[in-house]
C-alpha positions as CSV (number, residue, x, y, z in Angstrom):
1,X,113.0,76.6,127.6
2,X,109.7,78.0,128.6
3,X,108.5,81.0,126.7
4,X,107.4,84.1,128.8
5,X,104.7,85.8,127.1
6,X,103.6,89.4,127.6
7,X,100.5,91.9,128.2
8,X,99.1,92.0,124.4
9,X,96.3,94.3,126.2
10,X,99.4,96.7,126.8
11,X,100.4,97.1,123.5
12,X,99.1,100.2,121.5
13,X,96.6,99.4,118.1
14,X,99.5,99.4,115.6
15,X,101.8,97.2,117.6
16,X,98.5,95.1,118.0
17,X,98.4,94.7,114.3
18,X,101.7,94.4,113.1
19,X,101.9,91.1,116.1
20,X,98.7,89.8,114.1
21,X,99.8,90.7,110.8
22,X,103.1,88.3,111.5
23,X,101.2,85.3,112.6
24,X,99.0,85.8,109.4
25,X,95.5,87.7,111.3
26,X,95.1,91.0,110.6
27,X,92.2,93.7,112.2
28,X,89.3,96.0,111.4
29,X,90.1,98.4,113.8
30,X,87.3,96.2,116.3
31,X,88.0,92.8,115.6
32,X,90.6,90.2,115.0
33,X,90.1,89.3,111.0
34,X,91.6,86.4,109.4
35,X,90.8,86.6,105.2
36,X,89.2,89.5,105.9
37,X,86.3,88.6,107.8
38,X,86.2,88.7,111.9
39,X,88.0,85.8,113.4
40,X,86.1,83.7,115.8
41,X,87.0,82.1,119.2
42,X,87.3,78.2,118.5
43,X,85.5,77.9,122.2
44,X,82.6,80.4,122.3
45,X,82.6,80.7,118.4
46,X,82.0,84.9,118.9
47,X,84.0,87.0,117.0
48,X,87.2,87.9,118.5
49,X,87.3,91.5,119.8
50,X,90.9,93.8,119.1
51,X,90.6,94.6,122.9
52,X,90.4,90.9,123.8
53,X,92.3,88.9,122.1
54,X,95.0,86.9,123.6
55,X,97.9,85.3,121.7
56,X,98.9,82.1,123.7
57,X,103.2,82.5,124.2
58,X,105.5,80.9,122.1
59,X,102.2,79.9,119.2
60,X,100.3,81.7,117.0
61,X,97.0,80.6,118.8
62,X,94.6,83.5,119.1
63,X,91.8,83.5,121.3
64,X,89.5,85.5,123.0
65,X,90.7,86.3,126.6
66,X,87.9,85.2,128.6
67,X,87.9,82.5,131.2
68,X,86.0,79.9,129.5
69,X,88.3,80.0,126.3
70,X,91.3,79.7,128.1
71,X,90.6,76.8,130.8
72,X,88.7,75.0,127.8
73,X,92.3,75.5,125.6
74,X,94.3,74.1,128.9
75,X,92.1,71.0,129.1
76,X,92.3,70.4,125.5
77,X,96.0,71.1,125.8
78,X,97.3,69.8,128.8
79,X,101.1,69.7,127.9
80,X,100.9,74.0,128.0
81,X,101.8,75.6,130.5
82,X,101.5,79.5,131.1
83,X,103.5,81.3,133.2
84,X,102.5,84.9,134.7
């Protein structure tokens, strides 16, 4: 069964955080933080921005929502598939 994912952009700052919190992240009100410090996109290697972060369905892979991170995790991963 194929997961369905959902808008994580939708969801209000605590919701945000208690979604993180259960995959083991966590925020500082601006960033994704993991061990306290800002979490950074395994692609672009920035730090991960609250208002962009993306959390691929059915994982607890976080990245930053931009195009390049997400085709670059699709080529890498070529057995996902994301549905919209």
């Amino acid at each position: 069964m194929q997961s369905r994912g959902f808008s994580f952009s939708a969801l209000d700052a605590e919701s945000k955080l208690r979604v993180l919190e259960s995959i083991g992240y966590g925020t500082d009100g601006t960033f994704v933080t993991r061990h306290g410090k800002p979490y950074r996109d395994q692609y672009t290697h920035q730090p991960i921005r609250l208002t962009e972060v993306i959390v691929l369905p059915g994982s607890t892979v976080v990245l930053s929502d931009n195009p390049i991170s997400l085709a670059m995790y699709l080529e890498d991963h070529p057995d996902v598939q994301i549905e919209y």
